[in-house]
N, C-alpha and C positions, 0 to 999 in steps of 0.2 A: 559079733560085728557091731560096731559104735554106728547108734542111730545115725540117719541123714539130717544134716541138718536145713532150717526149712529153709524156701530159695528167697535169697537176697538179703537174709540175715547180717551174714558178715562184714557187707559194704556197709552198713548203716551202724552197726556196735560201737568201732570209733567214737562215733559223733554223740554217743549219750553219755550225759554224765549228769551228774548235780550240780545243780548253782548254788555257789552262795548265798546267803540274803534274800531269800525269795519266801515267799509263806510256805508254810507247812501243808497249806492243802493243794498248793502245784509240786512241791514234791512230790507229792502221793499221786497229785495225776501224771506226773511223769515216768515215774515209778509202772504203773497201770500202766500206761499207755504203751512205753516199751514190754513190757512183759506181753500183753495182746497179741503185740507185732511178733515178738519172737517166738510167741507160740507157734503161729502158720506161718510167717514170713509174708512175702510177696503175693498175692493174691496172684490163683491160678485161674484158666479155663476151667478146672473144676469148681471154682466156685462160682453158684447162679449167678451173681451181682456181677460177676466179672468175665461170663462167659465170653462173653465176645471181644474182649479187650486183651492180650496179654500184656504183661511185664514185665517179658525177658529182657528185651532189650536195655531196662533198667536194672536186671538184676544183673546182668552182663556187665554193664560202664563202670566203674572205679569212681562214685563219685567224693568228693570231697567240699568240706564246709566251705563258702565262700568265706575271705579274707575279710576286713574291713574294707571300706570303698576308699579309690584315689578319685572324689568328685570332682575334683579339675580337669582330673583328665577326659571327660564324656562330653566335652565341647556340646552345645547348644542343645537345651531338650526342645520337644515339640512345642506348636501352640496348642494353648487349651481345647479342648474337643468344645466345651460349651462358652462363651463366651463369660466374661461376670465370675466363675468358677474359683474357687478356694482350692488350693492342692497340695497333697502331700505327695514326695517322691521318696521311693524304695531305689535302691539302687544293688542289685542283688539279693531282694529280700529283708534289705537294710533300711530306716530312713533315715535321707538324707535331710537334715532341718534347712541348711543352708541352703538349698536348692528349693526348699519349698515355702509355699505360703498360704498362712492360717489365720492371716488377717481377717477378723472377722468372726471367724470359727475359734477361736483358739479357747474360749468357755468349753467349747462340745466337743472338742479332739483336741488328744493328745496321744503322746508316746504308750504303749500298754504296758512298757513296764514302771512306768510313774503312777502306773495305777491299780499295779496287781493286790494290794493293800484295799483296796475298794472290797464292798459287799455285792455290789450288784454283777463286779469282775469275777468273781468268784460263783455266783449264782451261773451267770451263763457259762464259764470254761467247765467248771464243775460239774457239770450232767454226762449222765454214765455215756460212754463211747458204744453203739451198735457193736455187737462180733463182727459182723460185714464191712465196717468202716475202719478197716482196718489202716487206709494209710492217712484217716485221719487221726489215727492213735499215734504214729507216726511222728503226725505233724505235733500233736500233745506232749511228745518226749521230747524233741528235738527246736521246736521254736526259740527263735533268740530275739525276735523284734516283732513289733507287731504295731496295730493302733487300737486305740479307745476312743469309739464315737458314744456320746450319750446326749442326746434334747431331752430337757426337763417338759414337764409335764404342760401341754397347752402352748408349749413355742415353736418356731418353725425355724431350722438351720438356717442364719441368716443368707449364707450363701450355697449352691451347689457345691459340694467336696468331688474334684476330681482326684482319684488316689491312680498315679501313674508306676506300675512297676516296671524299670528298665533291667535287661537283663545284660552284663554286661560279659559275658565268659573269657577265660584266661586259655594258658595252653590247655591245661588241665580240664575234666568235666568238674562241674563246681553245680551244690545244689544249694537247697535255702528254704526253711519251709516258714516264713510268715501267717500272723496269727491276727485274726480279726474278733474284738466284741463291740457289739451296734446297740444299744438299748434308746427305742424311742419309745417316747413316754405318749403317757394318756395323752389324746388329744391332739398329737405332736404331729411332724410333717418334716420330711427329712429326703431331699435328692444326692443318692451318691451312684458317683460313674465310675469303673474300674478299667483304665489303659493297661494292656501288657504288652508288651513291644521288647525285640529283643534283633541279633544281628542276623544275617543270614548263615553264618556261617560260626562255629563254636557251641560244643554240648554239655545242658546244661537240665540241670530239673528243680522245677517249682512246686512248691508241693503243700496249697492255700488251704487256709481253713479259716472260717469264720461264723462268731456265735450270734446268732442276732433275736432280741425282741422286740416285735411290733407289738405295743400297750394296746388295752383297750380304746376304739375311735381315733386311731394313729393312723398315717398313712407311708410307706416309704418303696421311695420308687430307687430300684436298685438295678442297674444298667453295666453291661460288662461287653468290653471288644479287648477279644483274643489275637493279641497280635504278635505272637512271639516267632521266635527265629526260628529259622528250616534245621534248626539240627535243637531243638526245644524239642522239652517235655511237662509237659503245665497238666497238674492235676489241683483239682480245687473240687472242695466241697462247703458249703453252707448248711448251716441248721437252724432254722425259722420256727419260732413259735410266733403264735397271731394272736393278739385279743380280740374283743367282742367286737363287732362293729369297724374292725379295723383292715388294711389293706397292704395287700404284700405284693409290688407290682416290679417284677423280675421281666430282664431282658437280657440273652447274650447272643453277640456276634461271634462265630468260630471263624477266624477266615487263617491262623497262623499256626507254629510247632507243627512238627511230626509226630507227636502223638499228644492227644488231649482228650481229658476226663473230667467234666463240668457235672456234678452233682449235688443236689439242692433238696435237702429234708424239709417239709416244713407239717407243722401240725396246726390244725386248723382249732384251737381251742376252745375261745367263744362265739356266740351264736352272732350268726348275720356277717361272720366275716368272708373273706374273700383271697384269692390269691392268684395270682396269675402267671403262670411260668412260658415264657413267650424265647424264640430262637431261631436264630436262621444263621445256614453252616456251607460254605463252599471248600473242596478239600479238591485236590489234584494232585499228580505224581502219587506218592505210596503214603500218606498222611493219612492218620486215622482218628478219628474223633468221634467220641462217645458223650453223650449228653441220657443224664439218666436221673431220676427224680422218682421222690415219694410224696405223697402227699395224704396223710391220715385228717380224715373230716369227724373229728372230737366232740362235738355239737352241733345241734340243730339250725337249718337253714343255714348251713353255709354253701361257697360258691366256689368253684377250681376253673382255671381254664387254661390248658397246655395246650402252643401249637406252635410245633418245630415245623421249619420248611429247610430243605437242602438240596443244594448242587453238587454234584462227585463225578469226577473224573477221573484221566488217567488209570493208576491203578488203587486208586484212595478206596478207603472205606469210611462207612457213616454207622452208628449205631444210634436206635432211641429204645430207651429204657424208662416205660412211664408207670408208675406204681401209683393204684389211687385206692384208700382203703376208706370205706365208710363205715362207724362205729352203729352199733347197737341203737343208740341212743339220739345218731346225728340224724334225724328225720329233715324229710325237706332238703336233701342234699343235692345239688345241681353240679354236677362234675362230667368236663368233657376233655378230650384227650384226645389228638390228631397229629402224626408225622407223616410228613411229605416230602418227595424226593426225586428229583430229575435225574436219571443216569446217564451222563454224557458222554462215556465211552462203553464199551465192549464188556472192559476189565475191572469198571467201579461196583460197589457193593454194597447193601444197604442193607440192615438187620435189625428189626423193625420188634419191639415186646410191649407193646401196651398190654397193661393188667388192670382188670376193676376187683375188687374185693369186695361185696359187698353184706352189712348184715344187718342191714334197716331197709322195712321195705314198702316204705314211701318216700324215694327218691327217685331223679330223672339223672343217670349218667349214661355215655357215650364212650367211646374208642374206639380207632380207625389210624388206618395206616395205609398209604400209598405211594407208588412208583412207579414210573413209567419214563417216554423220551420228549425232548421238548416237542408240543403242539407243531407239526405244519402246518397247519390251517393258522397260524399266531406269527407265523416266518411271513408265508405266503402275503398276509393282511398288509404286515410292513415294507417286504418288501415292494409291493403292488404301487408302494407311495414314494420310492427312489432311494432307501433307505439301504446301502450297502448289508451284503450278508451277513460277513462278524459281525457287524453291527446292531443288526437286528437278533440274532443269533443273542446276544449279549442285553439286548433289551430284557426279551422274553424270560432271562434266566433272572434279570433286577428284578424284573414284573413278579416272577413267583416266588425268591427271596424275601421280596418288601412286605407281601402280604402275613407275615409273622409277624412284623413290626406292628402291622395296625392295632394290635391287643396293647402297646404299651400305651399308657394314660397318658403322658407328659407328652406334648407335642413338640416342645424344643428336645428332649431327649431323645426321641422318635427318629427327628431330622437330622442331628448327628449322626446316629448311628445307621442312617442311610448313609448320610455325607460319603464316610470311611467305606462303607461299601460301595458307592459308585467309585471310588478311587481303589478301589480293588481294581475294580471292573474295567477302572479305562474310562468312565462314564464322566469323571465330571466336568461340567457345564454345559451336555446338551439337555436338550430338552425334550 
């Protein structure tokens, strides 16, 4: 009997091939990266990293490469989340130049494949792929577009880079896995914000990776709203290394797609750095969203701090998955870890795995995880002041939503990506 072959393999064969003209050492990572995938396939419930997640429903759909984009046709994109902001637009995983603009920017980003000939491009794609991260091997075989951000050493991105992915699906499911490399340099200072936005209705899968270094005494505040269509599937991973002294200050809103997988490596290399992986996730009907992170503390006196908060209804589920490994050697380690979770119906679900590793043992770390149903005594307060029930009802859930946000550094950043979630919510412009 001819072995089984592993799940979801087939759909994705198609779509790998060699390119032309590309260096000899993405060949090899594509090479690698498809051989990974087709070792296991689709990551199952049997695997830890993915226990709670499955990926049938991907290995189910027929998906197919997105086409080139007809940009004319997507009539009006949004206004900028930050005002001032520099932006590039994907348009299926595609950019689109003529929709976008780098005025400003256009020294520090550019297209990734004008820049695959680079060392430092090379340096970051190049590092071996985890066996666990397997659909970002995936994304290693199959990217066809991507960007290159790079701030030289001691300058500061003149402008906020907003990078907007629009999804745009045909009759057909159509996927697309875009590729990201970030290198900010010594000293450097770099804000970029991630839109994903897609329709309500047409399925579709995104399937994000990006490499990023924060230099020694760098700072880069990196901000993501999940906004994709009700028939999405957005899976993104990042892998962060830190230098000395330097600051990796992460923030995502999940508020979109039917199924989403937000995962964020990062290694904490030199001493006295810091990282902050900050989240806040509302999901209803049958949407499922997993937000899951590693964080290895490499050196001494460095600092962690994760704190997801969620809202879940209907019949949605929420997963966190927070990994914090302290080395040997990383004395003085300050690492904490907190998810939080309102269940707002009967039928939502939350499945909660903070993990500390620890094997130095002069450090202060924490984890915790909790769930419960909104405060009446928090209803009761508001409404005592005239404040209608949904309404108040909807307060209470911005109130414990927002409280994720406060870890992000950047106050103009901070305020947008409330913005978008009061406009979730119905909320905006009361007070």
């Amino acid at each position: 009997m001819a072995a089984k072959e592993p799940l979801g393999v087939a759909a994705f064969t198609p779509s790998f091939r060699e390119r032309s003209g590309e260096p000899e050492w993405l060949t090899g990572l594509r090479r690698d990266g498809f051989a990974r995938f087709s070792e296991g396939g689709l990551p199952t419930n049997r695997d830890e990293a993915w226990k709670y997640t499955s990926l049938r429903p991907i290995a189910r759909a027929k998906y197919e490469p997105a086409p080139a984009n007809d940009d004319a046709a997507l009539g009006d994109l949004p206004a900028l989340m930050l005002e001032g902001s520099a932006r590039a637009v994907f348009i299926n995983g595609r950019l689109a130049p003529a929709l976008s603009d780098l005025d400003g920017v256009t020294a520090d980003v550019s297209p990734l494949a004008d820049t695959l000939g680079a060392d430092w491009v090379q340096a970051l794609l190049g590092r071996k792929v985890d066996d666990a991260q397997v659909m970002y091997a995936l994304n290693a075989a199959l990217f066809d577009d991507g960007l290159a951000i790079r701030v030289p050493d001691g300058e500061t991105l003149p402008r906020p880079l907003e990078i907007l992915f629009v999804a745009a699906p045909g009759e057909r499911a159509l996927m697309w896995h875009p590729r990201m490399a970030i290198d900010i340099g010594e000293n450097a200072r770099a804000t970029i914000i991630e839109r994903h936005i897609g329709p309500a209705k047409g399925a579709y899968l995104a399937n994000h990776g990006a490499d990023i270094r924060v230099a020694d005494g760098a700072v880069l505040t990196h901000a993501k709203a999940q906004l994709e269509g009700g028939e999405g599937r957005h899976l993104a991973m990042a892998r962060v290394s830190i230098g000395e002294g330097s600051i990796y200050d992460n923030f995502v809103l999940t508020l979109g797609a039917a199924l989403s997988r937000n995962e964020v490596a990062t290694s904490l290399d030199g001493a006295d750095s810091e990282v902050r992986l900050n989240g806040a996730y509302m999901l209803g009907d049958r949407q499922h969203a997993d937000h899951s992170s590693r964080i290895d503390h490499l050196a001494p006196n460095t600092r962690s701090r994760q704190v997801y908060s969620g809202a879940i209804g209907g019949n949605a589920r929420g997963v966190f998955q927070g990994h914090i490994v302290v080395d040997r050697i990383a004395q003085k380690t300050d690492g904490h870890q907190l998810n939080r979770a309102l269940l707002l119906s009967d039928h939502a679900e939350i499945d909660s795995k903070p993990v500390l590793e620890i094997y130095a043992d002069d450090v202060k770390c924490s984890h915790g995880a909790t769930a419960g149903d909104i405060d009446d005594d928090q209803l009761f307060y508001l409404r005592a002041r005239g404040i209608p029930a949904e309404q108040a009802r909807l307060l209470v859930v911005r109130g414990f939503l927002a409280a994720a946000a406060e870890g992000l550094g950047d106050e103009a950043v901070r305020n947008v990506m409330l913005a978008e979630l009061d406009k979730a919510l119905g909320l905006e412009g009361i007070e």
